[in-house]
Biopython code that builds the backbone (N, CA, C, O; Angstrom):
import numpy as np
from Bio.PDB.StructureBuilder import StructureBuilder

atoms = [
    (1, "UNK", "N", (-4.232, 15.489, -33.678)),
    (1, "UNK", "CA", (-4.645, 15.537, -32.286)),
    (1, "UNK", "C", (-5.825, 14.569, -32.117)),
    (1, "UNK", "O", (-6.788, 14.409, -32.867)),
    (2, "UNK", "N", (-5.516, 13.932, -30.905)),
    (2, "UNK", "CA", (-6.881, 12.980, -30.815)),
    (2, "UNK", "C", (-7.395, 13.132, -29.410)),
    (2, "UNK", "O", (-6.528, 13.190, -28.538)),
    (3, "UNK", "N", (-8.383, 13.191, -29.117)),
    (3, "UNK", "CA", (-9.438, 13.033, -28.440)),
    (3, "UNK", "C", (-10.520, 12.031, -27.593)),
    (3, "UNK", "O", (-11.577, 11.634, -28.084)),
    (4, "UNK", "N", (-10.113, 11.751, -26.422)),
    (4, "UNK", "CA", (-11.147, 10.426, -26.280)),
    (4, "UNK", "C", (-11.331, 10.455, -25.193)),
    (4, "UNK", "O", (-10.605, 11.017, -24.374)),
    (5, "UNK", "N", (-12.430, 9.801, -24.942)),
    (5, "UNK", "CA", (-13.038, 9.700, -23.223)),
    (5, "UNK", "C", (-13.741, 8.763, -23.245)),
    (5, "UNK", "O", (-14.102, 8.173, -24.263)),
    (6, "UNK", "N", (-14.100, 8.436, -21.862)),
    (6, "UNK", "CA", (-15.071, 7.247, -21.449)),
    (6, "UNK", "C", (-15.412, 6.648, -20.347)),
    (6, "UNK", "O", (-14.437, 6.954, -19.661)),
    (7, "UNK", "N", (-16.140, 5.957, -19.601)),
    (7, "UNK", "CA", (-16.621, 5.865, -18.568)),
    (7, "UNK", "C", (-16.667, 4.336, -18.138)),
    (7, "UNK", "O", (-17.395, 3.411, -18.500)),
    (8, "UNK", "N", (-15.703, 4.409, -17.305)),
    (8, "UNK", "CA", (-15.650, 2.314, -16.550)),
    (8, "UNK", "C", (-16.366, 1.883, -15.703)),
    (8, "UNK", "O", (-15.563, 2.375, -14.911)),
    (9, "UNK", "N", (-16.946, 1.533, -15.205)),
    (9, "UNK", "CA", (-18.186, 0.935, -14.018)),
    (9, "UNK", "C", (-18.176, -0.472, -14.003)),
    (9, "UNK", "O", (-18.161, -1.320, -14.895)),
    (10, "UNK", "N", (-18.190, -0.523, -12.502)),
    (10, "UNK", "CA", (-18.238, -2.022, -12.025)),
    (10, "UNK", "C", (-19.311, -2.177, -11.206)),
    (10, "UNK", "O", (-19.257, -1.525, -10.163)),
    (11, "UNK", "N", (-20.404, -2.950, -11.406)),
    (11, "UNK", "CA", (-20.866, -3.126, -9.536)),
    (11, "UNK", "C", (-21.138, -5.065, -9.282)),
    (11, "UNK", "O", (-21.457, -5.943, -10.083)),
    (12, "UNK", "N", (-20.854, -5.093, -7.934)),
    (12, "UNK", "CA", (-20.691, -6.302, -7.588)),
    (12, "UNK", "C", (-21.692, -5.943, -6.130)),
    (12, "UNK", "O", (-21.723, -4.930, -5.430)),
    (13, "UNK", "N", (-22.593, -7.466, -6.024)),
    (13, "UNK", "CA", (-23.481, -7.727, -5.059)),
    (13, "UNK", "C", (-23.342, -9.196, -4.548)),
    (13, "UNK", "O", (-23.611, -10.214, -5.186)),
    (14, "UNK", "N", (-22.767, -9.090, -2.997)),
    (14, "UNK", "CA", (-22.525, -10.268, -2.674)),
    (14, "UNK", "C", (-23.555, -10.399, -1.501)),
    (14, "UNK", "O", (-24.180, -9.408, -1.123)),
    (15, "UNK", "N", (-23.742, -11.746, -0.873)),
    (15, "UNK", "CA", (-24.572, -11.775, 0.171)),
    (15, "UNK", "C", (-24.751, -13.394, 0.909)),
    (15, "UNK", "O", (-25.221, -14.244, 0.152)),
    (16, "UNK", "N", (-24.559, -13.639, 1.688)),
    (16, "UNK", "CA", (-24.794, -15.335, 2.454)),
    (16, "UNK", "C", (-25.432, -15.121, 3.617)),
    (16, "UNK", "O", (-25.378, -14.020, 4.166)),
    (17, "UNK", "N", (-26.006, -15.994, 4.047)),
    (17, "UNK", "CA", (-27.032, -16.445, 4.884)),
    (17, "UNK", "C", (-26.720, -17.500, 5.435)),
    (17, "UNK", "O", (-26.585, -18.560, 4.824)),
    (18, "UNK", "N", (-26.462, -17.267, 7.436)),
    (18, "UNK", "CA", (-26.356, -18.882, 8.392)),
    (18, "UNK", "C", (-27.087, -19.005, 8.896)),
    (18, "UNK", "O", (-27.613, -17.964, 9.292)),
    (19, "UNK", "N", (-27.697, -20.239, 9.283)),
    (19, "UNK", "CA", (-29.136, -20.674, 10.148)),
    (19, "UNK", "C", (-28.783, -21.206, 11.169)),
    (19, "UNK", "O", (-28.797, -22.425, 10.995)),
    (20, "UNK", "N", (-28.280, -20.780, 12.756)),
    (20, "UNK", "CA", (-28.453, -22.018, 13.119)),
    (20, "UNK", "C", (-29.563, -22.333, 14.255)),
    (20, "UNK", "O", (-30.333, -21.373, 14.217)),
    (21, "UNK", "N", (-29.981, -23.223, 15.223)),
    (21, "UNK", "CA", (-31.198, -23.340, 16.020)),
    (21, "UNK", "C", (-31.927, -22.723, 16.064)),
    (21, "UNK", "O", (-33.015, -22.963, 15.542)),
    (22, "UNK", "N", (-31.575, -21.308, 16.907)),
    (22, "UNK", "CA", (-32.355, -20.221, 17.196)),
    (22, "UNK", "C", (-32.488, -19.188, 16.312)),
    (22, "UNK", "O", (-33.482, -18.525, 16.014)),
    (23, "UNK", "N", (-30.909, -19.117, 15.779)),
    (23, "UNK", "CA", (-30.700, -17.355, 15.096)),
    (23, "UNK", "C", (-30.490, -17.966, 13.739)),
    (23, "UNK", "O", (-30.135, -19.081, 13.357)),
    (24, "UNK", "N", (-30.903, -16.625, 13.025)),
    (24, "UNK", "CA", (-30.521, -16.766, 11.822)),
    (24, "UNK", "C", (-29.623, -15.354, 11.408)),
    (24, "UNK", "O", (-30.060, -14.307, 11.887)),
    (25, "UNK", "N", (-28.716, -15.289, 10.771)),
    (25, "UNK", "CA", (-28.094, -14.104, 10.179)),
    (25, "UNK", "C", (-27.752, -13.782, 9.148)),
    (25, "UNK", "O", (-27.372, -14.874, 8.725)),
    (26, "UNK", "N", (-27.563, -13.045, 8.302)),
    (26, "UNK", "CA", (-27.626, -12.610, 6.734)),
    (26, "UNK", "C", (-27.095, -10.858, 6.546)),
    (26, "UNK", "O", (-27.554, -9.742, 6.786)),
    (27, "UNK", "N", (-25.558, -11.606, 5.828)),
    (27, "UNK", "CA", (-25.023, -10.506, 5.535)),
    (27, "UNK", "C", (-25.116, -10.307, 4.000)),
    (27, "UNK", "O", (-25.376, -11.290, 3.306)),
    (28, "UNK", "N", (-24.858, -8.721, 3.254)),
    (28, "UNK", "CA", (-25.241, -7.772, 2.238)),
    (28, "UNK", "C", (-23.978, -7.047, 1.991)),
    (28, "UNK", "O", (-23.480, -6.396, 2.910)),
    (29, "UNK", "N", (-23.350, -7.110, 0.691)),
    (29, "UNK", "CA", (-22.312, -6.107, 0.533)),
    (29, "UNK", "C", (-22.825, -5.582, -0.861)),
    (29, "UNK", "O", (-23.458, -6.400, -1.529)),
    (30, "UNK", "N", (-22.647, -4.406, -1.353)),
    (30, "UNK", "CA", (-22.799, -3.869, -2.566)),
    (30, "UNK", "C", (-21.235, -2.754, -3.078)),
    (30, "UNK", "O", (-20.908, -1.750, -2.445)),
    (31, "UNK", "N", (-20.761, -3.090, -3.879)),
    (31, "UNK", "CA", (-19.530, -2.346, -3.730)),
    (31, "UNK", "C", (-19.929, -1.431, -5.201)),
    (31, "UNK", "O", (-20.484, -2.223, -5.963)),
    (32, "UNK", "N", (-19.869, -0.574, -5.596)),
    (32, "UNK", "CA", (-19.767, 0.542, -6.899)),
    (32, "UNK", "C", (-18.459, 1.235, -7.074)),
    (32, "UNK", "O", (-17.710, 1.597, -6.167)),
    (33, "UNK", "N", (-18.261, 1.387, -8.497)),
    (33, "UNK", "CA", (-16.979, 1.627, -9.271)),
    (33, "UNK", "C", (-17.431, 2.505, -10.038)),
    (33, "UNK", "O", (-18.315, 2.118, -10.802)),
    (34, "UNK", "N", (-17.025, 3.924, -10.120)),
    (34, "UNK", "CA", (-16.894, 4.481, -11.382)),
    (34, "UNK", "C", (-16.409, 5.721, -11.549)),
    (34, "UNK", "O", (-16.576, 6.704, -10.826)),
    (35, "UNK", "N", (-15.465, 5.560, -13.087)),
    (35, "UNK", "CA", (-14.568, 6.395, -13.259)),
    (35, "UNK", "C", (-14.510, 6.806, -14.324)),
    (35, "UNK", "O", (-13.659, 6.261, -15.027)),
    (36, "UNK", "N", (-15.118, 7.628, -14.798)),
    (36, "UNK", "CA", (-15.015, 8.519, -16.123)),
    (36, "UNK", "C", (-13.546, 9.221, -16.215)),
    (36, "UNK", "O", (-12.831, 9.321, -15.217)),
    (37, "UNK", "N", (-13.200, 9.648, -17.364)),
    (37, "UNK", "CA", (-11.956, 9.575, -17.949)),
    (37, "UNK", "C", (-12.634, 10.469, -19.212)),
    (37, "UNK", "O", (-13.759, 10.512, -19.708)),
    (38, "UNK", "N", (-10.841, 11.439, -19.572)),
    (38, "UNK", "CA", (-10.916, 11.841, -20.970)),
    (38, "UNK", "C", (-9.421, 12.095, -20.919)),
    (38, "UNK", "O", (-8.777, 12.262, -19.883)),
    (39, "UNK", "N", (-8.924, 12.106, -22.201)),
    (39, "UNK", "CA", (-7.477, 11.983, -22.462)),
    (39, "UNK", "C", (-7.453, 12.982, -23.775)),
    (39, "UNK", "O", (-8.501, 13.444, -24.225)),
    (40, "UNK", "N", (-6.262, 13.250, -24.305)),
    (40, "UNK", "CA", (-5.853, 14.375, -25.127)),
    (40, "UNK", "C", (-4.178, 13.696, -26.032)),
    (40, "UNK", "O", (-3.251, 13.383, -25.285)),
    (41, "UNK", "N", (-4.088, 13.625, -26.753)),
    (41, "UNK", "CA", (-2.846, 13.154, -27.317)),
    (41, "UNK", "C", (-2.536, 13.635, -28.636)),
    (41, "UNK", "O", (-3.207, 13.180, -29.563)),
    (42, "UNK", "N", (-1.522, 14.582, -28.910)),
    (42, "UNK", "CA", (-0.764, 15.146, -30.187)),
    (42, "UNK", "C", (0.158, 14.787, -30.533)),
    (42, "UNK", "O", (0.734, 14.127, -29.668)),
    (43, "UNK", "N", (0.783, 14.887, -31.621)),
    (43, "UNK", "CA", (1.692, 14.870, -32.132)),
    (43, "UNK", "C", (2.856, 15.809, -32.885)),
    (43, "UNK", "O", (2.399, 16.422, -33.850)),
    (44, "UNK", "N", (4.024, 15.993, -32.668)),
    (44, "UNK", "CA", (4.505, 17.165, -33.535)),
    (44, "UNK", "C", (5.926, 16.656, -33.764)),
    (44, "UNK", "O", (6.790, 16.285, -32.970)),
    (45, "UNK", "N", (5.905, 16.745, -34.985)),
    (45, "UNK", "CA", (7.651, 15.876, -35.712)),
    (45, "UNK", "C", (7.805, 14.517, -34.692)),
    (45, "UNK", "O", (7.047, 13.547, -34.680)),
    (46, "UNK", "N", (9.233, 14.775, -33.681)),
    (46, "UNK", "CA", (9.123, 13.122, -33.755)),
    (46, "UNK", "C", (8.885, 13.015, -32.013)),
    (46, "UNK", "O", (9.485, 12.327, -31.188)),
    (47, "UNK", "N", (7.685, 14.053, -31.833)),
    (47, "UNK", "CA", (7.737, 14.384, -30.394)),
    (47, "UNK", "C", (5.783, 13.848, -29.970)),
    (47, "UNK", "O", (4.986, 14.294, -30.795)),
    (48, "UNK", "N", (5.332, 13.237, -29.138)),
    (48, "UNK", "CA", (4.045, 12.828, -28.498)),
    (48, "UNK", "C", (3.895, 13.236, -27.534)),
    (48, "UNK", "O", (4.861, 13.112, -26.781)),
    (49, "UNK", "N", (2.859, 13.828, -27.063)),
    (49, "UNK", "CA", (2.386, 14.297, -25.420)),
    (49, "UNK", "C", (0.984, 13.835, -25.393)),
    (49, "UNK", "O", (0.037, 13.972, -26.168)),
    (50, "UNK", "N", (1.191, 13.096, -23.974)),
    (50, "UNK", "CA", (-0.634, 12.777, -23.952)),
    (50, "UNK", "C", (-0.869, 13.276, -22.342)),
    (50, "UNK", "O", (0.029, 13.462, -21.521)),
    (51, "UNK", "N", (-2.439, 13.452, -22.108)),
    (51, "UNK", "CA", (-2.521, 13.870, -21.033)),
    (51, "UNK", "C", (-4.023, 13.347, -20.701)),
    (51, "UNK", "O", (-5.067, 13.242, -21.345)),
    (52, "UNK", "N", (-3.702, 13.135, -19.682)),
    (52, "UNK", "CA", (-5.184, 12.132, -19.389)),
    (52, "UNK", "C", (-5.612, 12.572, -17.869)),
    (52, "UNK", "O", (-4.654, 12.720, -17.109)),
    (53, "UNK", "N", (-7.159, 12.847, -17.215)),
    (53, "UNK", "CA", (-7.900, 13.448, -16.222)),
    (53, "UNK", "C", (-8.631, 12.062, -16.149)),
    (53, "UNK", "O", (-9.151, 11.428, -17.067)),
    (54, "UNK", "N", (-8.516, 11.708, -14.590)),
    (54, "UNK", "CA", (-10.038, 10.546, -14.260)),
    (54, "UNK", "C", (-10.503, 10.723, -12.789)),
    (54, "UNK", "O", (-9.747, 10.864, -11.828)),
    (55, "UNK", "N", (-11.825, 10.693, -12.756)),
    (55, "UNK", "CA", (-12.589, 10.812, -11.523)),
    (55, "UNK", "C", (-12.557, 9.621, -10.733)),
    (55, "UNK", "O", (-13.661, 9.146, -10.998)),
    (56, "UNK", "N", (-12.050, 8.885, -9.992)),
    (56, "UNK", "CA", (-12.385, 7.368, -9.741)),
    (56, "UNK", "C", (-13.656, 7.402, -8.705)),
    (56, "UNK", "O", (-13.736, 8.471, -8.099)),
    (57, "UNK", "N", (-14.305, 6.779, -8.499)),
    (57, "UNK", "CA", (-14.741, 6.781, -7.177)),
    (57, "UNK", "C", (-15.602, 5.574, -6.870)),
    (57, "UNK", "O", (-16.356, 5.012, -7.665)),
    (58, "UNK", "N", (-15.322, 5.164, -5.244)),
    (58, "UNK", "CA", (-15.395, 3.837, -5.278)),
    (58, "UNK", "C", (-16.731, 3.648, -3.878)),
    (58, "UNK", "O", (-16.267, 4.270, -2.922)),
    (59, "UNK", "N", (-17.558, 3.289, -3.641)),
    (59, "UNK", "CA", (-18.480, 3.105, -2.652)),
    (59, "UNK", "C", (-19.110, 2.128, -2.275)),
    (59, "UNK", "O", (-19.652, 1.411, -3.116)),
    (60, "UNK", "N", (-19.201, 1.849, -0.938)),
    (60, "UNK", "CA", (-19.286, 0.517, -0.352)),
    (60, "UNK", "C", (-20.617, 0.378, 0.489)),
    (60, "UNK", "O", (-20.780, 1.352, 1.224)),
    (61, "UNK", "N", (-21.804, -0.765, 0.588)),
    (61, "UNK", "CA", (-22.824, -0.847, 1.698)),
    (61, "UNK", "C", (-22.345, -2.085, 2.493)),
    (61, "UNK", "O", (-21.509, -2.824, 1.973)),
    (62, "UNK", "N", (-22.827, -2.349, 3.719)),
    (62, "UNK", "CA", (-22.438, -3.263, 4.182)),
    (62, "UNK", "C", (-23.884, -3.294, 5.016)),
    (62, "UNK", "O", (-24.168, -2.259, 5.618)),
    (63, "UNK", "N", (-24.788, -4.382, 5.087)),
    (63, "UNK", "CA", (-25.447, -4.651, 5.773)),
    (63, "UNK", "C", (-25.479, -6.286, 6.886)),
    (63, "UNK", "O", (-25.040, -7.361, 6.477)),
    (64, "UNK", "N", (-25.932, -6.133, 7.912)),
    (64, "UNK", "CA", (-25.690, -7.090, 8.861)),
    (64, "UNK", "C", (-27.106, -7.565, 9.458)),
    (64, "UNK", "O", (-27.676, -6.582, 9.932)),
    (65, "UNK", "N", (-27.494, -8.164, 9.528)),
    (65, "UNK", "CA", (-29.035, -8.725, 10.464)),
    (65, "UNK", "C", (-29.073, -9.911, 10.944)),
    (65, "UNK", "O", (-28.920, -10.939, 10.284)),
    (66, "UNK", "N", (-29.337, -9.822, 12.453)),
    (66, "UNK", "CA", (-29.584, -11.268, 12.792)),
    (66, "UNK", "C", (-31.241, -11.515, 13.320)),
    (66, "UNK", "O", (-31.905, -11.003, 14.221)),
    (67, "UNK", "N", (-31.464, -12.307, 12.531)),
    (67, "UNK", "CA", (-33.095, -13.026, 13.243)),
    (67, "UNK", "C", (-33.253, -13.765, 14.521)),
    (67, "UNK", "O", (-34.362, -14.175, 14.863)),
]
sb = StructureBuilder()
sb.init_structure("model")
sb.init_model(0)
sb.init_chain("A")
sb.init_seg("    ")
for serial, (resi, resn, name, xyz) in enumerate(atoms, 1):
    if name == "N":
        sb.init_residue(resn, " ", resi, " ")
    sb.init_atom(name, np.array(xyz, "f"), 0.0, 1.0, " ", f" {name:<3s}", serial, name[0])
structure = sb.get_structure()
């Protein structure tokens, strides 16, 4: 019998900035990833079962400003 788990995470930060005459504006994204996991897998003669649980969860900011 084996046993295993573990935890995936991503984060990504994007962001640009336009100038023009008067205004200026500047957008912000932050996106987060993460998904822990654990799995279970046996064996018996010529038979395998695995079974695997994961949390995903995914969350987003979005910011906007104009000068």
């Amino acid at each position: 019998m084996r046993l295993s788990g573990g935890w995936e995470r991503s984060r990504v930060q994007l962001g640009f900035t336009r100038a023009y005459t008067l205004i200026t504006s500047a957008e912000d994204s932050r996106l987060r990833f993460d998904m822990p996991w654990i799995a279970l897998e046996s064996t018996h003669g010529p038979w395998t079962w695995h079974a695997q649980a994961s949390w995903p969860r995914l969350s987003m900011d979005y910011r906007y400003r104009v000068f």
